[in-house]
N, C-alpha and C positions, 0 to 999 in steps of 0.2 A: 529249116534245119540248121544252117549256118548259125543261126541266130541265140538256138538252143545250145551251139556248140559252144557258141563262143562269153553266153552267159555262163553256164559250167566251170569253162577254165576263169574265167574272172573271177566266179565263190570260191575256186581252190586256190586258186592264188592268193586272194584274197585271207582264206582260213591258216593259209598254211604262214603267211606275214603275220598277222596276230598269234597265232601259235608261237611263232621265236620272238617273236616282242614281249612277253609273257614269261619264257623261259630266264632260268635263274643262271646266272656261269658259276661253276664249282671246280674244284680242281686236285691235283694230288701231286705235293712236292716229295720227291726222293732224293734224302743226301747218303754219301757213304762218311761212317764214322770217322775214319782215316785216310781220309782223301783219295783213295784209289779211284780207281775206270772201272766205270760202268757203262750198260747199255740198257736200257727200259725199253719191254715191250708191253702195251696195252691192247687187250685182246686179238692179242697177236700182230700189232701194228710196232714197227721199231719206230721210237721219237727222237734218238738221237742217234745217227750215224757215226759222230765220232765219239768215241767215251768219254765222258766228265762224270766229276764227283755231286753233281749237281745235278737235277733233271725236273722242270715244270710241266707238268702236262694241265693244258684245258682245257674243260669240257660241261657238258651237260650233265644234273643228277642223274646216278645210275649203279646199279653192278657193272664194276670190274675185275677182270683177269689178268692181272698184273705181275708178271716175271721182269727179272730184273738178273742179269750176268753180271758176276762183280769179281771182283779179282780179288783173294784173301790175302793182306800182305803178311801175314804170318806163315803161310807153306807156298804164296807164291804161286797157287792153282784157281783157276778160273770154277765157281762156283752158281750153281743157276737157284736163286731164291722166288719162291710163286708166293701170291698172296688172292685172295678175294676179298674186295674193296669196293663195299658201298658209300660213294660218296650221294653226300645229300645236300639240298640246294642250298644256294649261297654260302658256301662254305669250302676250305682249301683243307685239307690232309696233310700234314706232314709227318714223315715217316722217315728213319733211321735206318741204315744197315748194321746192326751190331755184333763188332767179330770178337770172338772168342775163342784163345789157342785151344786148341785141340777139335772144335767143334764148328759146325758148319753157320754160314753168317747166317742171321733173322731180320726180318723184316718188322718194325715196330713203330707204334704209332705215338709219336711226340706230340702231336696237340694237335687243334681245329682252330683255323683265323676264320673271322667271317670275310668273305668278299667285297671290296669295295666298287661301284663301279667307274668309270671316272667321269662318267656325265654327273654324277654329284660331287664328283673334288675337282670340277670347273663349275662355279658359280654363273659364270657368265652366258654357261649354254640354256638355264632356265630362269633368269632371273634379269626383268627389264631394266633394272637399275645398275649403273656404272659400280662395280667394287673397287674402294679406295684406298 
């Protein structure tokens, strides 16, 4: 019995390492237009406790729910912008907060980088020859 148990957990472990070795990292950058404070939450997770105008989240492809608290420096009043964002593999998001007087700020998508990962911008981790 032991023996079944403990093949088991070896195939899940086992499946579950090939599974994220296989996995693509993707990501969603959030700037604000005008450098104010913000705060990103990703399905409900906050990623930066203190507010910057900048914010990198990484992760896995997928659907996200993405809110984001920004502060409008034109009335000076903390506003809450949602989005749903599917991000898809190997690929980064970047997205804008874009304020406009009178009106409430938008969340908007500036481009797609692809993903580099850095086991290939070091040569030396697969490749037996010295780089010179």
């Amino acid at each position: 019995m032991k023996g079944v148990v403990a093949a088991g957990f070896g195939f899940l472990c086992l499946l579950c390492a090939s599974s994220t070795a296989e996995a693509y990292i993707s990501g969603i950058a959030i700037q604000s237009e005008a450098h104010t404070s913000m705060q990103v939450f990703v399905n409900g997770k906050l990623y930066n406790k203190t507010p910057n105008s900048f914010v990198r989240v990484k992760s896995l492809p997928g659907l996200f729910h993405v809110r984001v608290k920004v502060l409008n420096p034109h009335d000076k009043r903390y506003y809450i912008v949602e989005k749903d964002i599917r991000v898809e593999k190997g690929l980064e998001f970047y997205y804008k907060i874009v304020f406009k007087k009178g009106q409430r700020p938008v969340l908007r998508e500036v481009r797609r980088y692809p993903v580099y990962s850095k086991y290939f911008l070091d040569p030396s981790l697969y490749n037996r020859h010295r780089v010179t």
